[in-house]
C-alpha positions as CSV (number, residue, x, y, z in Angstrom):
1,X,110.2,77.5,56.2
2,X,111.2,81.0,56.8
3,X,114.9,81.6,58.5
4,X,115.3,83.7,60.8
5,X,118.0,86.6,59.9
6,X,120.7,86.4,62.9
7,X,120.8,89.7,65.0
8,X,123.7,92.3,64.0
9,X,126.1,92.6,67.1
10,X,125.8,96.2,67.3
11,X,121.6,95.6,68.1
12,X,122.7,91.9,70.4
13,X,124.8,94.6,72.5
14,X,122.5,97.1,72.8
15,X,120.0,94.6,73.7
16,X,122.1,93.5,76.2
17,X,123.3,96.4,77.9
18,X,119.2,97.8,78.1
19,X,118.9,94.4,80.1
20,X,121.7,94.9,82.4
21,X,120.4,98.3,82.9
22,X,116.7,97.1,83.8
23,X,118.5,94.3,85.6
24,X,121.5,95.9,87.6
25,X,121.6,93.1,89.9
26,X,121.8,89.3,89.3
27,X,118.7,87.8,88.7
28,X,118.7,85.6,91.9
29,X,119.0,89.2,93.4
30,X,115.9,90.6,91.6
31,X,114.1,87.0,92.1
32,X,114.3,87.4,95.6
33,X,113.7,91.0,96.1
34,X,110.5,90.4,93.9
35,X,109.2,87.3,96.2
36,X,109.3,89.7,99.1
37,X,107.3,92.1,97.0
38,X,104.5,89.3,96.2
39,X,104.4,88.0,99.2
40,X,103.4,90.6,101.0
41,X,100.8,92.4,98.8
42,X,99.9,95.2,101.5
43,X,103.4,96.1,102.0
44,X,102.9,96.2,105.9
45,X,105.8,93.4,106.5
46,X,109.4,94.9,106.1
47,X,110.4,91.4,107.5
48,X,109.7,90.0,104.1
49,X,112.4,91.8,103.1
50,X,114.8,90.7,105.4
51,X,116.4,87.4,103.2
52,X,116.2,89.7,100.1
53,X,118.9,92.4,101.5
54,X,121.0,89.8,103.7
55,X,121.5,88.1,100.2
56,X,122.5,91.3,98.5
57,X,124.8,92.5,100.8
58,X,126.6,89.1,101.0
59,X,126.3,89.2,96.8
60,X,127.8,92.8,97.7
61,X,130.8,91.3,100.3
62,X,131.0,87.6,99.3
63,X,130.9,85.1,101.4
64,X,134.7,84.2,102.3
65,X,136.2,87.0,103.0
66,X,135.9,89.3,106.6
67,X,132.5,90.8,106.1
68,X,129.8,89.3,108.4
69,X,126.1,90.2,108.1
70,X,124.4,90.4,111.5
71,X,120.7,90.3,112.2
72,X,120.2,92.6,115.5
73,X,117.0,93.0,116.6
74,X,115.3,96.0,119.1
75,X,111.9,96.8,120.9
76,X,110.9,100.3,120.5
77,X,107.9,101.9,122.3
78,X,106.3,103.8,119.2
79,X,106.5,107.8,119.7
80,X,103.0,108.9,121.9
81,X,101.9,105.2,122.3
82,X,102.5,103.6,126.0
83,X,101.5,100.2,124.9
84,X,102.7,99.8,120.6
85,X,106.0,98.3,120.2
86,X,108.3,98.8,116.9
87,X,110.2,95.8,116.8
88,X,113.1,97.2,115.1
89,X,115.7,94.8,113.1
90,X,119.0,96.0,111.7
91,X,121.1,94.2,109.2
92,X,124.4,95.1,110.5
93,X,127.7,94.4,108.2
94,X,130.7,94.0,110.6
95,X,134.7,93.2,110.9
96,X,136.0,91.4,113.9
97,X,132.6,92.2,115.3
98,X,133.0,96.2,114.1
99,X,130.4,97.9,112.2
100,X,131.3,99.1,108.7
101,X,127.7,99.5,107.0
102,X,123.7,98.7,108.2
103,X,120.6,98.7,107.2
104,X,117.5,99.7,108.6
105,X,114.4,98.2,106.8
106,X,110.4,99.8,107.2
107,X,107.8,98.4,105.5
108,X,106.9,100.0,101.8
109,X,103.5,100.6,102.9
110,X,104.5,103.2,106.1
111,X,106.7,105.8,103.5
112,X,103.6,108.1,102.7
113,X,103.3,108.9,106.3
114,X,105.3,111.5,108.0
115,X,105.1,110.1,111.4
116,X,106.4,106.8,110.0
117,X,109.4,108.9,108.3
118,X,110.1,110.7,111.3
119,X,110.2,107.5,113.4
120,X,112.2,105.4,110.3
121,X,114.8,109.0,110.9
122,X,115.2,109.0,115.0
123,X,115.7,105.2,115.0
124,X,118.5,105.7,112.6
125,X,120.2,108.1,114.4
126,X,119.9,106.1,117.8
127,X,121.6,103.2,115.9
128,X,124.6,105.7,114.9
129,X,124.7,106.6,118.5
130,X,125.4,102.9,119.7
131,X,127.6,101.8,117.0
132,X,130.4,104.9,117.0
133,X,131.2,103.9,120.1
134,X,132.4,100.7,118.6
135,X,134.0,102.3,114.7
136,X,137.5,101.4,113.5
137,X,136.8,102.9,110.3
138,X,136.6,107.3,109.8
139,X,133.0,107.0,108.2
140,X,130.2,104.7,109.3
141,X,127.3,104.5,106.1
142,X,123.5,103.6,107.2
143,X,121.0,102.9,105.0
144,X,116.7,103.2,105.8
145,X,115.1,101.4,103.6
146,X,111.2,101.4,103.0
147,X,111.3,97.9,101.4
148,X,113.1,99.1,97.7
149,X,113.3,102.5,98.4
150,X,116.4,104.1,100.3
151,X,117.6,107.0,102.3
152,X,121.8,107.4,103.2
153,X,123.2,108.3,106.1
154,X,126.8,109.0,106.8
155,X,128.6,109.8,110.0
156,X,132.2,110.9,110.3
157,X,134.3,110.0,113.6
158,X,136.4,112.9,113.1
159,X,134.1,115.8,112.7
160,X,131.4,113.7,114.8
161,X,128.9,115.2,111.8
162,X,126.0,112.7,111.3
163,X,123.9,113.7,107.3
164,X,121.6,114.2,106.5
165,X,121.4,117.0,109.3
166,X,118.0,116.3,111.8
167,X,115.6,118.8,110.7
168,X,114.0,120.5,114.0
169,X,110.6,119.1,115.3
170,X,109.1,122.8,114.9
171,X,109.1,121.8,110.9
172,X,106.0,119.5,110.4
173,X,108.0,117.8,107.9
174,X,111.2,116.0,109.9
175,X,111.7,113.5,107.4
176,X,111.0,114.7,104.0
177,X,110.0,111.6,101.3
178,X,112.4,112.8,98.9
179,X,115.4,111.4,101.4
180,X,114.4,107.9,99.9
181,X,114.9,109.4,96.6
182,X,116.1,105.9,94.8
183,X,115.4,102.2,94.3
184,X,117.9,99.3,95.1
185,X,116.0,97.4,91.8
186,X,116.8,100.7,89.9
187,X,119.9,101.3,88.6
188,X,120.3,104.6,90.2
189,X,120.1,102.9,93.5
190,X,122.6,100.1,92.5
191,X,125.1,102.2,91.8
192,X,124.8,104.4,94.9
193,X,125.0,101.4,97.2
194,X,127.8,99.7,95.0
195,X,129.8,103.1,95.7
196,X,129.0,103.1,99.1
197,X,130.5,99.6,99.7
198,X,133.2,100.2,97.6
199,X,134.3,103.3,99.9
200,X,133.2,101.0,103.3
201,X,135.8,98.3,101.4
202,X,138.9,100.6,100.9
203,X,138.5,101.7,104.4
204,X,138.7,98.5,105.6
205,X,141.6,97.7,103.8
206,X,142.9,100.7,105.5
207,X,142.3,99.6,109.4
């Protein structure tokens, strides 16, 4: 009967910390994110989505503290079409019914088109026009997601600058891919949106 040798601490470690790297969220987290993904093998459904990144941003604000997630939900006419409607859901994350962080989710499939992009960009800015009205806190953070794959925005109350700036309809190009340059499964991604919250967090503290 052979034995096996035990692993040397140095190799259990580094095996460990490549895991947490190819795993930067819990693995409930990636099991759900991944059901969406299966269940939906067209990638035409952002609504599969929609339980994946309510559970990560509770994960992200626990669950007994101030934060609230809330689902709100909007009909769109769709850009040169008098009878299609974009039913447009936001995950909004709010304080005393304030807005301190959303999310805007697309489905995966629509990113390689620019008219998609360019509706996925307008409909984020129309959300930042409704909820300034409403801010407590000096910077609101919005996220577009194409299932994974995400684009930030920030808007400052004081300078009333929303960024990425809108790039003028004369370009063919309004909303170039390489805004949803990163991957909420990636770790890149993680740690973007874990510094974002983070920053939405110590302003809150702040209010």
């Amino acid at each position: 009967m052979l034995l096996r040798k035990p692993v040397p601490i140095a190799v259990h470690n580094l095996l460990s910390t490549m895991a947490e790297a190819a795993h930067p969220w819990p693995e409930y987290i990636h099991q759900s994110f991944n059901s969406a993904i299966i269940s939906d093998p067209s990638g035409t459904d952002q609504s599969v989505f929609y339980g994946a990144f309510t559970r990560l941003l509770y994960t992200l604000f626990a669950l007994d503290g101030p934060y609230e997630i809330v689902p709100q939900f909007k009909n769109v006419a769709l850009q040169g079409a008098q009878e299609s409607i974009d039913l447009v859901t936001v995950l909004v994350v709010q304080v005393h019914r304030h807005p301190v962080l959303f999310i805007e989710v697309k489905p995966p499939a629509s990113i390689p088109f620019d008219s998609r992009r360019e509706e996925a960009d307008e409909q984020m800015r129309r959300r930042f026009r409704d909820l300034r009205q409403i801010l407590t806190i000096p910077i609101l953070h919005g996220i577009s997601a194409f299932g994974t794959r995400l684009s930030f925005y920030e808007y400052d109350s004081a300078t009333q600058v929303l960024k990425p700036p809108q790039v003028l309809r004369s370009n063919p190009d309004v909303a170039p891919i390489t805004r949803w340059d990163c991957d909420v499964l990636h770790p890149e991604g993680a740690n973007r949106l874990r510094n974002i919250v983070n920053q939405v967090k110590e302003m809150c503290t702040q209010v």
